[in-house]
C-alpha positions in Angstrom: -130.4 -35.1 -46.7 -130.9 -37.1 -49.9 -130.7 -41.3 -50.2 -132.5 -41.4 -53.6 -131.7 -45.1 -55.1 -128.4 -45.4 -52.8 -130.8 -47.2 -50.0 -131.3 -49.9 -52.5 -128.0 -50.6 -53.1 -127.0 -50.3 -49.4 -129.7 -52.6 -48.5 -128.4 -55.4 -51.3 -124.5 -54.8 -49.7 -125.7 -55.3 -46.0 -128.0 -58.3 -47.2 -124.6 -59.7 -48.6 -122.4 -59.2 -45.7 -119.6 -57.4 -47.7 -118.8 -54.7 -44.7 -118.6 -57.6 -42.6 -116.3 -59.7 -44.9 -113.9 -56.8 -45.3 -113.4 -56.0 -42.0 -112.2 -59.6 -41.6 -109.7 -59.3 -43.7 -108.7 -55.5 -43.1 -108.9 -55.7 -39.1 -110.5 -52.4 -38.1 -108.1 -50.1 -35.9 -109.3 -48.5 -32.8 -108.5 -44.9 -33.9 -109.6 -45.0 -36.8 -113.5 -43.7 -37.5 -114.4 -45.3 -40.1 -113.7 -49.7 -41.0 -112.6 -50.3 -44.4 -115.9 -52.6 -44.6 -117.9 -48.9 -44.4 -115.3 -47.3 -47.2 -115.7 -50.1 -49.4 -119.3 -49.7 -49.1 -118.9 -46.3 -49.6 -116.8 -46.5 -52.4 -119.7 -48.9 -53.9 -122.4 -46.0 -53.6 -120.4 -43.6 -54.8 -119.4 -45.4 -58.1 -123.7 -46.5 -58.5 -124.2 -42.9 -57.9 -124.3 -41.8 -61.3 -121.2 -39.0 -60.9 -117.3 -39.7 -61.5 -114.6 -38.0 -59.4 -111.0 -37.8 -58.0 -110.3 -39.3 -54.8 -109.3 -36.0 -53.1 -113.6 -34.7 -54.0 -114.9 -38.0 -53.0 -116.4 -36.8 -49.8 -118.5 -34.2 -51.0 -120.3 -36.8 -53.0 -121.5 -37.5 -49.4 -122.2 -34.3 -48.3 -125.5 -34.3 -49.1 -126.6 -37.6 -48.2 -127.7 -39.3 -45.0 -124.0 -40.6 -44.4 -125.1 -42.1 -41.2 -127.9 -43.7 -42.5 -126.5 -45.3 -45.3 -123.0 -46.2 -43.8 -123.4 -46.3 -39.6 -124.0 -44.3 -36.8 -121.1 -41.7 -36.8 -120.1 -42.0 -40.0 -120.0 -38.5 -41.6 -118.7 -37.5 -44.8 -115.2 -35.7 -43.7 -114.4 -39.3 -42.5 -114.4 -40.4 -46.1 -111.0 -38.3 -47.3 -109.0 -39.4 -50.0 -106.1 -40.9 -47.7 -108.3 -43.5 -45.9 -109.5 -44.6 -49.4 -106.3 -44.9 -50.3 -105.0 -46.4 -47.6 -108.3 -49.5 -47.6 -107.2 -49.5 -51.5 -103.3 -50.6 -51.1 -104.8 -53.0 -48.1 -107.3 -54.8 -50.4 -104.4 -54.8 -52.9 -102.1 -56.3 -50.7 -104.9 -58.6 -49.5 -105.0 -59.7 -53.1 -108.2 -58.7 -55.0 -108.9 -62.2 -57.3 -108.9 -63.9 -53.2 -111.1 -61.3 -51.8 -113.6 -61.3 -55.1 -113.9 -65.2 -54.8 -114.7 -64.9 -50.9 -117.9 -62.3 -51.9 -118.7 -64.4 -54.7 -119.4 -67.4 -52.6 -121.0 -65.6 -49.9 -123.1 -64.7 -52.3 -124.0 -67.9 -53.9 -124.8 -68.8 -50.9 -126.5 -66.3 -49.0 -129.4 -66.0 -52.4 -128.6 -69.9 -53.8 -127.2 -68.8 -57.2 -126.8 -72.0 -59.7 -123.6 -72.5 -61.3 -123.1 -75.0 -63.4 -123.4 -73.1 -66.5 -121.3 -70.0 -66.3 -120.5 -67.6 -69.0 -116.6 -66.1 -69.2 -115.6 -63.1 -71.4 -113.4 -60.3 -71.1 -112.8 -56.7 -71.7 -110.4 -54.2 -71.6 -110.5 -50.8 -69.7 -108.9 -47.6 -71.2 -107.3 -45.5 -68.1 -105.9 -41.9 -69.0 -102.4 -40.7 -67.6 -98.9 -41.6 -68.2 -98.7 -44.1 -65.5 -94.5 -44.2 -66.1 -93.0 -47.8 -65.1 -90.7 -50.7 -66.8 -91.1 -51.7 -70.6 -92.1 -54.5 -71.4 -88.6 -55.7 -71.6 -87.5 -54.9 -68.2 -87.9 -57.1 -65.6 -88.7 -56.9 -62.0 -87.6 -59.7 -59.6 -90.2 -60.1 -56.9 -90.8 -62.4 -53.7 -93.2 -65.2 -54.6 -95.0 -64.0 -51.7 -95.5 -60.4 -52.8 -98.1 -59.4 -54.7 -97.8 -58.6 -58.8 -98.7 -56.0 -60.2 -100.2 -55.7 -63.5 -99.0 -53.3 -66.6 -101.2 -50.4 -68.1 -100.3 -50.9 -71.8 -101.7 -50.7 -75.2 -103.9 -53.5 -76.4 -106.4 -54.4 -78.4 -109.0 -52.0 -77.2 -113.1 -53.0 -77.2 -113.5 -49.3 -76.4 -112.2 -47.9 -79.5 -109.5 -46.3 -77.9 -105.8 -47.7 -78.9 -103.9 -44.6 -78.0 -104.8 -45.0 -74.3 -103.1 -47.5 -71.9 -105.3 -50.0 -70.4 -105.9 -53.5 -68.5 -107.8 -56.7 -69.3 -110.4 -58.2 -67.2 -111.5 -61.4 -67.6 -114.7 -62.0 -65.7 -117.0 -65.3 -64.9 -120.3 -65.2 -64.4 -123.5 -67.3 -63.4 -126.0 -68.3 -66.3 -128.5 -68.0 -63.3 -129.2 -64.3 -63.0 -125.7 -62.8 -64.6 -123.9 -63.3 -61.4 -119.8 -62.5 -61.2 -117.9 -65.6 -60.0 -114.6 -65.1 -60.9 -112.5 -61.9 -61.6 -109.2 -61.8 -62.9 -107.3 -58.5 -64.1 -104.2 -58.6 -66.4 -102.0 -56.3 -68.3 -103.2 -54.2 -71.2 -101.6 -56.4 -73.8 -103.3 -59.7 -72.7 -105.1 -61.6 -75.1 -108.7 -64.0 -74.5 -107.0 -67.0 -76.1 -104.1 -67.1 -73.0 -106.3 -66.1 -70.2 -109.5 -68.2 -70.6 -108.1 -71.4 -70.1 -105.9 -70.5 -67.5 -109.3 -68.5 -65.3 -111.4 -71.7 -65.9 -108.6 -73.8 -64.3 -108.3 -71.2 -61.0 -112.1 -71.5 -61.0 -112.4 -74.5 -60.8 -109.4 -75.6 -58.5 -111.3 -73.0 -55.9 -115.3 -73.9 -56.9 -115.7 -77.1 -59.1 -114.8 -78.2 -62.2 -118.2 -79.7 -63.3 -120.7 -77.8 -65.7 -120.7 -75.9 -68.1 -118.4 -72.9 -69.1 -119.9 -70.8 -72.0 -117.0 -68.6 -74.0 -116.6 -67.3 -77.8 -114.5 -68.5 -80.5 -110.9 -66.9 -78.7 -110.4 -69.9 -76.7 -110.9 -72.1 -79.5 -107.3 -73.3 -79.8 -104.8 -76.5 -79.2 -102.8 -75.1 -76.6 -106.4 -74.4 -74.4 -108.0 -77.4 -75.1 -105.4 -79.5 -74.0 -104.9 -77.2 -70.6 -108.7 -77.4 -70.1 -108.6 -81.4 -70.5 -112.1 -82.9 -69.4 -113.4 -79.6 -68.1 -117.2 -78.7 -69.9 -117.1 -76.3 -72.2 -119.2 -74.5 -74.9 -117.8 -72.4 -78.0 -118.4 -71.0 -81.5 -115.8 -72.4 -83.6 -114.2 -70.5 -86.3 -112.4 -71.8 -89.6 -114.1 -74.9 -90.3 -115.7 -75.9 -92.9 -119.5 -77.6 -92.7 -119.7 -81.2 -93.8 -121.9 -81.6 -96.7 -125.3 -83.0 -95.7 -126.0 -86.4 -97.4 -128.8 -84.9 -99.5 -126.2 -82.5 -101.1 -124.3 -85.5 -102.1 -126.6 -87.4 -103.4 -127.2 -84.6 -105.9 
């Protein structure tokens, strides 16, 4: 049985407590064999494990590894099918994935005393293949306030070159001190940078604190954002003005 670099990366998920966080908010069941603390792990070695496959293959990933070693006593690799994943999926979903990245984030800061009061925000958009059918854009879908929103897969300006595939926006925050995600925050595949930064720094800093510094490129420089953003810190390239002429210059 093979753990290769996987031990590492289990080692660094136990040391943050993320099977224990989980399984406080997706309360184990007593017939079921594996928590959704373990598949989240699992799901973590399995994307670090330099291979890329459908859910329904995922657990012959594990086959030859030492399941049990890396995951608990018991755990073996027909326990990871692709209905349990997709089951811990629709309960982190449900749970609401922005909450339950913010609760690892801090246990993180925390647990290895990450600095943040610079943090650096950026996003990027991520090309998924498929149809995925559902409502146009014009449509609308009337939800309860207490239900959780969906995104839409759409075309977008795409970093990754690929404009006839649908995709979705994230828009991540991170630590100066060691690169460090903070914040995550996924949108719809037509967002753009100059609506969402202002908005994440505000969430951000309602749930950790407002003070520091927060380090973005020219998109957020505009009115609307700066006056959302009021007194907050922030740091940006600004494009479209012109330098003042130095005093030397006029002199001559």
């Amino acid at each position: 049985m093979e753990i290769d670099h996987l031990g590492l990366v289990a080692g660094v998920i136990d040391e943050l407590g993320l099977v224990e966080l989980t399984d406080e908010i997706i309360e184990p069941h007593s017939l079921e064999q594996v928590s959704g603390g373990q598949v989240l792990k699992a799901m973590i070695l399995n994307a670090l494990g330099f291979v890329s496959a459908p859910l329904y293959l995922f657990s012959e990933f594990f086959e030859s590894k030492a399941v049990s070693h890396l995951l608990g006593e018991g755990v073996e690799a027909k326990h990871l099918n692709d209905d349990r994943l997709g089951r811990v999926l629709d309960e982190l979903y449900a749970a609401g994935t922005t909450a339950f990245f913010l609760k690892a984030a801090m246990q993180a800061v925390r647990r290895f005393k990450v600095r943040i009061e610079q943090r650096h925000l950026d996003a990027t958009s991520m090309s998924v293949t498929g149809e995925y059918e559902g409502k146009e854009e014009s449509e609308t879908e009337e939800t309860s306030s207490s239900e959780p929103k969906g995104i839409r897969l759409g075309r977008g300006y795409s970093r990754d070159h690929r404009p006839d595939l649908k995709q979705c926006v994230m828009t991540l925050m991170c630590s100066a001190d060691g690169g460090v995600p903070l914040w995550l925050k996924v949108a719809s595949g037509n967002a753009q940078d100059n609506q969402e930064f202002a908005q994440v720094m505000k969430e951000f800093g309602e749930q950790w604190t407002s003070e520091g510094l927060c380090v973005m490129d020219a998109a957020f420089y505009t009115e609307p954002n700066l006056r959302e953003v009021g007194r907050m810190g922030w740091l940006s390239k600004i494009l479209g003005l012109k330098p003042r002429p130095s005093r030397t210059a006029l002199m001559d």
